[in-house]
N, C-alpha and C positions, 0 to 999 in steps of 0.2 A: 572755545565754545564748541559745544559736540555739533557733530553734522548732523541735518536732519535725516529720522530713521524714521522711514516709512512703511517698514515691513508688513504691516499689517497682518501680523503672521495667521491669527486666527482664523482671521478672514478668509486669507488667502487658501488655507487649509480644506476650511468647509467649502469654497471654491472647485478644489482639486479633487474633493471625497464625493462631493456629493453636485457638482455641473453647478454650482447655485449661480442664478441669472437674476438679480429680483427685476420686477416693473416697475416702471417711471413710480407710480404710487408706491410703492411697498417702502417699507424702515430698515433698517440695518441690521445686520447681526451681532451679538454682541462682538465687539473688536479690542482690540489693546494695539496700540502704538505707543512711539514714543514723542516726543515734540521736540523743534529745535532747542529746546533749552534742556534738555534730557529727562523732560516729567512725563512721567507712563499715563494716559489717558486710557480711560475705557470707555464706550462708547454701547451702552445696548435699548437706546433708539434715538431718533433724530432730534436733533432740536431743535426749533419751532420758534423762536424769539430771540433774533443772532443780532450783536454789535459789533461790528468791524471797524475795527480800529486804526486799520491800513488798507488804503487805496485797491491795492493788487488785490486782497482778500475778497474786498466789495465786487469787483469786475470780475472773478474768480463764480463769485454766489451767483451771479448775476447768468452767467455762461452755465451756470447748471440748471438754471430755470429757478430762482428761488425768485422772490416778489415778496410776499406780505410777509416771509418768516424773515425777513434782514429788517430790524426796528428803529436801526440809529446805524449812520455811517460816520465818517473823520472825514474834516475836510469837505472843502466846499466848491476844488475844482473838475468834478466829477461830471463828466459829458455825456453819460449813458442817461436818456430820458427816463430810466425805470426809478431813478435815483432825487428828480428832481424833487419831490416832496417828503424825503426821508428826514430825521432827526439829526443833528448833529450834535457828534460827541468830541472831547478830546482827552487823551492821558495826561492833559496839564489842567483841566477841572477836576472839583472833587468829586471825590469816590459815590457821593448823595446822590449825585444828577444819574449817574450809570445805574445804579440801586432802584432806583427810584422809577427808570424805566422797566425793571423788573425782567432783565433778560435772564435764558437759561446760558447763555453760551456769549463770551465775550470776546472777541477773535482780536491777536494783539502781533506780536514781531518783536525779535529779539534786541532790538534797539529800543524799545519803549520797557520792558520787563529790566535793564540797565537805569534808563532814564527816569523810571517811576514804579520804583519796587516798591515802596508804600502803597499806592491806589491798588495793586496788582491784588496784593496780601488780603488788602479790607475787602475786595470782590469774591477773592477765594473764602475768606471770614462767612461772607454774607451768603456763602451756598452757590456762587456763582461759576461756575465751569469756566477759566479763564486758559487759554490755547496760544500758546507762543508758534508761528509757524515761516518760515520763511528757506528756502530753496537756495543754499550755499553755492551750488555750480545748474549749471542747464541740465545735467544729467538729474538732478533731482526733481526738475520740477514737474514730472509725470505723478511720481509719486507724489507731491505735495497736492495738486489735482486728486488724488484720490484720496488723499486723509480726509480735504475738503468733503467730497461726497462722501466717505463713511458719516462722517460729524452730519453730515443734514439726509442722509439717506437716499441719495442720491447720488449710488455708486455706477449705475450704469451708466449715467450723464457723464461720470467723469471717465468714464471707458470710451465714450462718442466724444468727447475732447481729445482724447490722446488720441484717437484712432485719427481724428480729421487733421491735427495737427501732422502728424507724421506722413496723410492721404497729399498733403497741399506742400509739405517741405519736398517731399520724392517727385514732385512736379518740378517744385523751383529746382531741384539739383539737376534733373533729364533736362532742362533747359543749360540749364550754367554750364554744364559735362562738354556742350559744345563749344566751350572757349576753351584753347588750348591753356595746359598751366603757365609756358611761358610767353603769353600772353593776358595773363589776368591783371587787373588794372591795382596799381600801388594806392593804398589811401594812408591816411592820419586822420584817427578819428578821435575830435577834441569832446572833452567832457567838462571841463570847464576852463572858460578862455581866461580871467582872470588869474589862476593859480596853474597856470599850461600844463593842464592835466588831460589824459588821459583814462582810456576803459582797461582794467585787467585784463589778462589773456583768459581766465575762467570768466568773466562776465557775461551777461546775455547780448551788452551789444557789441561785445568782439567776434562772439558766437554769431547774431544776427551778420557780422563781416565778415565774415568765413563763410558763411550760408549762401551769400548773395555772389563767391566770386571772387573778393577784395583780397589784397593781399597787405595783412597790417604790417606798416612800416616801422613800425613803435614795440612790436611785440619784444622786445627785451627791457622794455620799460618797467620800472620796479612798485608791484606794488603795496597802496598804502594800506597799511596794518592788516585787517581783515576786510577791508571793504572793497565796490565794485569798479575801485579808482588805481589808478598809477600815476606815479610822477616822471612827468617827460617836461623838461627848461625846454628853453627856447632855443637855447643853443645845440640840444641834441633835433628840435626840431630843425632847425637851420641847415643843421649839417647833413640831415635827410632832403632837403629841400629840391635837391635836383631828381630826386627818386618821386616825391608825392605827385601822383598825377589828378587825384582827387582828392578833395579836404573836406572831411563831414566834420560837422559839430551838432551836439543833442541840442535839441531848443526847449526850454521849461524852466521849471522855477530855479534847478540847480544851475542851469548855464543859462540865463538871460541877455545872449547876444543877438548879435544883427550881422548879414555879410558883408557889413559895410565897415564894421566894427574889426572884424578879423582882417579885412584885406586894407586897412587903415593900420595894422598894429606895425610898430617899425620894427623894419629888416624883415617883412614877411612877402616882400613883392620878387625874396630869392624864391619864393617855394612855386615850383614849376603850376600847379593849379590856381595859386591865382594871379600866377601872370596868364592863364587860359584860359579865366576866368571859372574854373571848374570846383568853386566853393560851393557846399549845399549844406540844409539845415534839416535834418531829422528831428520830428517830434519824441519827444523824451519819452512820453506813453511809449510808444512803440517801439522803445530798445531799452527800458531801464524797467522793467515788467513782466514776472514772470506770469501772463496769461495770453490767450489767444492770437492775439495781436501784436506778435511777436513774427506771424508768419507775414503781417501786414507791416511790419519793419524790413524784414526781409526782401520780401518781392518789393518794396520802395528804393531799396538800398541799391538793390540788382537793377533797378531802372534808372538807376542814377549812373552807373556804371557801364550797362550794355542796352543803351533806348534803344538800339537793333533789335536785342531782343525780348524788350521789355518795352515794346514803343507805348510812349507818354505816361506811363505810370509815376515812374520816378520825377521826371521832368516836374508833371500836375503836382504832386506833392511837395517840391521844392520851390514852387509860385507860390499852393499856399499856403507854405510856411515863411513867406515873406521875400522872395528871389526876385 
């Protein structure tokens, strides 16, 4: 699957030739990129009647200020209040229901364009601008931020995204800077306890573990196919066991445990964190999501790790995510 390319080259051009800045109000220029699936989009104004088809995409629109132009979202576990009375859709209804709400712009992920290349076809059929997008490593996902704003004309919003992300990551690092390297604390961070799996080393919440400090004890863990997963048994975690000083695991629909569940699992009372009782649960939003709150996985993560110098951040978050 091609990586996502977000060059925005036109853009970026008339950016260079001529200072262009627009204001929060203003539309786009025309643009041309390409989407993660390798289809050339052109772009010459916003669109104004979006259905997002994945989570990240909605909390993405949302962070640029959009509101009445988002007309249908996926999924129903969505906690941002802007979202509570929106429409929902899915890529496993038919293609009438999406049609029918009469979007110009269908916002989708290369997992669903795989999964439901039929409904994809009929929307494109029906005049519907349908946008495959999703951020293959952390390094992309600035860029995917700004396809976003080209697509709804709201490139500057995604210029104060990147900027504040980057304003709040250079804090958390002049924090972390002051633990020596050898002394940064060893974790295993599970992703799902069932299939004793782990995050890839390009993932955003290995990335989010490198951000905050951690030092991943699994990173030679191999991983699975193209996705944000590696496979680590129990027996490589085992034999790390006397190194883990802290044990994260993501809590959501993908990994649906408990710290009672992990420190219950047999042969896991070798692993030095939870005979230290030093088990915590990270919410899945905040380390499986390429949007803003990515920086709010971070500084959680880091407060799980250094409450010296993170006091009660981490701690409060790992009560209540169930501790």
């Amino acid at each position: 699957m091609p990586a996502i390319t977000m060059r925005l080259l036109f853009l970026v051009l008339v950016a260079l030739l001529a200072g262009f800045n627009p204001p929060a109000s203003a539309g786009t220029v025309p643009a041309t990129f390409r989407d993660s699936e390798g289809k050339t989009v052109t772009v010459s104004k916003p669109y104004t009647r979006i259905i997002s088809l994945y989570p990240a995409h909605t909390e993405n629109l949302v962070s640029l200020g959009l509101d009445r132009e988002i007309i249908g979202i996926e999924g129903a576990d969505e906690d941002l209040p802007q979202l509570k009375d929106k429409k929902h859709f899915s890529y496993r209804e038919d293609a009438e229901k999406i049609i029918g709400a009469r979007p110009d712009l269908v916002l989708v992920r290369p997992m669903i364009e795989r999964t439901a290349p039929q409904l994809l076809a009929t929307l494109r059929r029906a005049g519907i601008t349908v946008v495959s997008l999703q951020p293959n490593t952390v390094e992309e996902i600035f860029d995917y931020w700004r396809a976003l704003g080209v697509l709804t004309g709201k490139t500057r919003q995604a210029e104060e995204m990147v900027a504040t992300f980057q304003t709040e990551l250079a804090a958390i690092r002049r924090i972390i800077s002051k633990v020596p390297e050898k002394k940064r604390t060893k974790v295993y961070f599970e992703a799902i306890h069932t299939k004793m799996k782990t995050f890839a080393q390009e993932s955003i919440a290995s990335y989010a573990l490198q951000q905050a400090g951690g030092i991943n004890v699994a990173a030679d863990a191999s991983q699975v196919r193209e996705t944000n997963i590696a496979a680590y048994g129990k027996e490589q975690i085992l034999a790390k066991g006397a190194e883990i000083e802290v044990f994260l695991a993501q809590l959501g629909r993908m990994n649906p445990v408990s710290i009672e569940t992990i420190i219950q699992e047999p042969g896991f009372q070798a692993i030095k964190a939870v005979r230290n009782n030093r088990v915590y649960l990270v919410d899945e939003h905040l380390v499986a999501r390429p949007t803003l709150r990515i920086i709010e996985g971070i500084k959680t993560i880091a407060g799980l790790l250094y409450p010296e110098l993170f006091p009660g951040g981490g701690q409060k978050k790992a009560a209540a995510d169930g501790r």
